[in-house]
N, C-alpha and C positions, 0 to 999 in steps of 0.2 A: 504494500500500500504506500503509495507517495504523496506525505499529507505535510503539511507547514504546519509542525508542531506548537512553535509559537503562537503564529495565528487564531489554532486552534484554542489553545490558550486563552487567549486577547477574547473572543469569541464566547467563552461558557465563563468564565469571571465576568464580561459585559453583561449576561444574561441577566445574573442578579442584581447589577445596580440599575436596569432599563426601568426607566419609568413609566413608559408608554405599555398598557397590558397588550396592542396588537403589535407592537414588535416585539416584544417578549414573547407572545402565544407563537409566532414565526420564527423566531430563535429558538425557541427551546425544538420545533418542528425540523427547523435544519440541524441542528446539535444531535438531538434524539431521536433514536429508530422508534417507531410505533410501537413498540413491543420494549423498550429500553425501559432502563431499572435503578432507582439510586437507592444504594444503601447506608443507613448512617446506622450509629450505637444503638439510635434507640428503635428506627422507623425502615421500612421499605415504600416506595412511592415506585407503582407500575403505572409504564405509558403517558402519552401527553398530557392526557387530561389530571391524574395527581400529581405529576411533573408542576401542570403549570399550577395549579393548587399552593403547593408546596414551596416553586420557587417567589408567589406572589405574598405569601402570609412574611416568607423570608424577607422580602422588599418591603413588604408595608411596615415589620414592624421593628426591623434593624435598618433601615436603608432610607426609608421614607421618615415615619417616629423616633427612632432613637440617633439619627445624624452621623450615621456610618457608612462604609463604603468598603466593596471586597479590592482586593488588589492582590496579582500576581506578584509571587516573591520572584519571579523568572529563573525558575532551577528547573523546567520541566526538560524531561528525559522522554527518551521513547524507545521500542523498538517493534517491528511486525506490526499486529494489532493494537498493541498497549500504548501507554501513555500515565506519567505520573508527574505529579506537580502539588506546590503548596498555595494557597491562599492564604491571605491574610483580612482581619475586621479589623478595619483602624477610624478614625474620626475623619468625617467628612472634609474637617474645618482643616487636616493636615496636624494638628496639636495631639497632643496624647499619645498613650502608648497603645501597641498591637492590644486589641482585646479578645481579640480571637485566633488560633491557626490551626489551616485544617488541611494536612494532606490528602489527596486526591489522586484517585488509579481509578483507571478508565477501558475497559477493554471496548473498541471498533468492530462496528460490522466492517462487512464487505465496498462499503459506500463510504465509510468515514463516520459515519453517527454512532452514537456510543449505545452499545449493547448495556453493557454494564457500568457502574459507577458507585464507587465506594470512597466515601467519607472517612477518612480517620482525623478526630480531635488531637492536634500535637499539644500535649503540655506545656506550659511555660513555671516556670522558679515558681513554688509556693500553691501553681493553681491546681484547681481538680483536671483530673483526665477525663469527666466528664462533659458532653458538648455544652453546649450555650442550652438555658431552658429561657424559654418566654412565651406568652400568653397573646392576645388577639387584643389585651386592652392598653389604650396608651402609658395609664402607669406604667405598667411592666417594662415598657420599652422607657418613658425616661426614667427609670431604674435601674437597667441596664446601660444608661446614656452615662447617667451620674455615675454607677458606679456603689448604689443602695447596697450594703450587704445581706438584705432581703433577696436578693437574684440580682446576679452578676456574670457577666458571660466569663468570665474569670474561674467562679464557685459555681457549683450546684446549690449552695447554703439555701436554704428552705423554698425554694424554686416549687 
């Protein structure tokens, strides 16, 4: 397969901070096979439609609410089908430290669209290995902004 790794990159970290839900619902449709899969610690999310689900509650309530934004570390590696790489949640505003890192392996269809996709939470000094928790309501998210030790993408602490 001869794919521009980076690009590819550039491309599914875009997806989560789009604001627009119809170039998102078309991103996630070029990125993801019909049948494609993300897995994180706690959840699986099959096909476009919990895809786009799942990447819109992400955008609304880290992206949009609590004034964050994903960003490639650009270490992505590849080879055949696969693909791995790290994200980064850091403050929109450029200030502050990484609040979140999450490595990312991706195995490719035959097409370039990701068959599969697996979420690992990278720890940092002091935090839980558990992923980010938050809720649908905007507390939660400027809680997660501030840094509440009520829930912190940091801690799992009473999330």
């Amino acid at each position: 397969m001869n794919i521009d790794i980076n690009r590819f990159v550039e491309r599914y970290v875009a997806v989560w901070n789009e604001p627009d839900p119809v170039a998102r619902r078309n991103t996630i449709a070029a990125l993801w096979d019909a049948d494609g899969v993300e897995v994180t610690e706690s959840a699986q999310y099959h096909g476009h439609q919990e895809l786009e689900a799942r990447i819109t509650e992400a955008h609304d309530q880290l992206v949009r609410a609590a004034g964050f934004v994903f960003r490639s570390a650009d270490d992505a590696t590849g080879h055949h089908d696969t693909i791995a790489f790290t994200t980064h949640m850091v403050p929109a505003d450029g200030g502050g430290d990484i609040a979140w890192t999450g490595r990312v392996f991706v195995v490719l269809d035959e097409d370039g669209r990701i068959r599969s996709d697996h979420q690992f939470t990278v720890p940092s000094e002091g935090a839980s290995t558990a992923p980010p928790r938050w809720t649908s309501s905007a507390d939660s998210a400027r809680e997660i902004r501030t840094g509440s030790p009520r829930c912190s993408p940091r801690t799992s602490t009473g999330c």
